[in-house]
N, C-alpha and C positions, 0 to 999 in steps of 0.2 A: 504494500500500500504506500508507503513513506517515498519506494521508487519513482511512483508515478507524481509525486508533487512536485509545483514547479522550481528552480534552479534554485538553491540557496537554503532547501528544506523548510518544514513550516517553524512560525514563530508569531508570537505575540505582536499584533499590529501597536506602532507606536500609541494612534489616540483612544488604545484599551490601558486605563489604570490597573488595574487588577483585572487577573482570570483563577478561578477557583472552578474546579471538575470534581466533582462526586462522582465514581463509579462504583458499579459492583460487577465483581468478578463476572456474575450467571446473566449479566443484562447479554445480549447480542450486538445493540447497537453498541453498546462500549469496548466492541472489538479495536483490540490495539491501546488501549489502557494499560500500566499508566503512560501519561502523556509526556511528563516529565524528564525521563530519559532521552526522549528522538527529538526534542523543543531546547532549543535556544531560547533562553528566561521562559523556560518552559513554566506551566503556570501552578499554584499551590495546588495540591490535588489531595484527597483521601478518599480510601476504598470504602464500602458500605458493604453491609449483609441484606439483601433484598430477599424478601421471599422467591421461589421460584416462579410463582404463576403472577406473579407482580413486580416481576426482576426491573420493569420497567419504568415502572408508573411513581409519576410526579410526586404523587402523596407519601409514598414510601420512601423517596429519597431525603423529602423534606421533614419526615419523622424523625431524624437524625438530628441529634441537638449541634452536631458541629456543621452539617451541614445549612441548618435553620438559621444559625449566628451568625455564620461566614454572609450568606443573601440579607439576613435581618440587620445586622449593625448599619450598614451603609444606607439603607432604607427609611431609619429613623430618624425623628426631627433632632437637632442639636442639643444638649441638656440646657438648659436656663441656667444662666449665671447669677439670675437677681429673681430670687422668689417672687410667682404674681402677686402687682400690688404690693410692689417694694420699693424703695427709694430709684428712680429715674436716672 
């Protein structure tokens, strides 16, 4: 697979800040996981236990607390620095 990409092999496009890959070994689509190895600033990745007949599915991956954090932190609004209804 990695033969047929083009010249240079693959790698993280400059205007991606982070990449983060959740796989699990029994998915299919995650043939060729981890990613890590064959990527220049290849990206943060950890493996998962999916069930089998759900190796795929969305929900399952996101059941995974390090996976949930990794997508949830950068998601969330900024912490308040000045309690509401606090001095201006």
């Amino acid at each position: 697979m990695y033969r047929r990409l083009l010249n240079g092999g693959p790698l993280r496009p400059d205007r991606v800040a982070g990449w983060f890959n959740a796989w699990c070994p029994i998915d299919p689509v995650a043939i060729g996981c981890p990613l890590g190895d064959h990527w220049r600033n290849g990206p943060d990745e950890t493996p998962v236990a999916n069930p089998a007949g759900r190796a795929h599915d969305i929900e399952e991956y996101l059941a995974h607390p390090e996976v949930a954090r990794t997508i949830g932190i950068p998601l969330s609004p900024p912490a308040l620095t000045t309690p509401p209804g606090g001095p201006a």
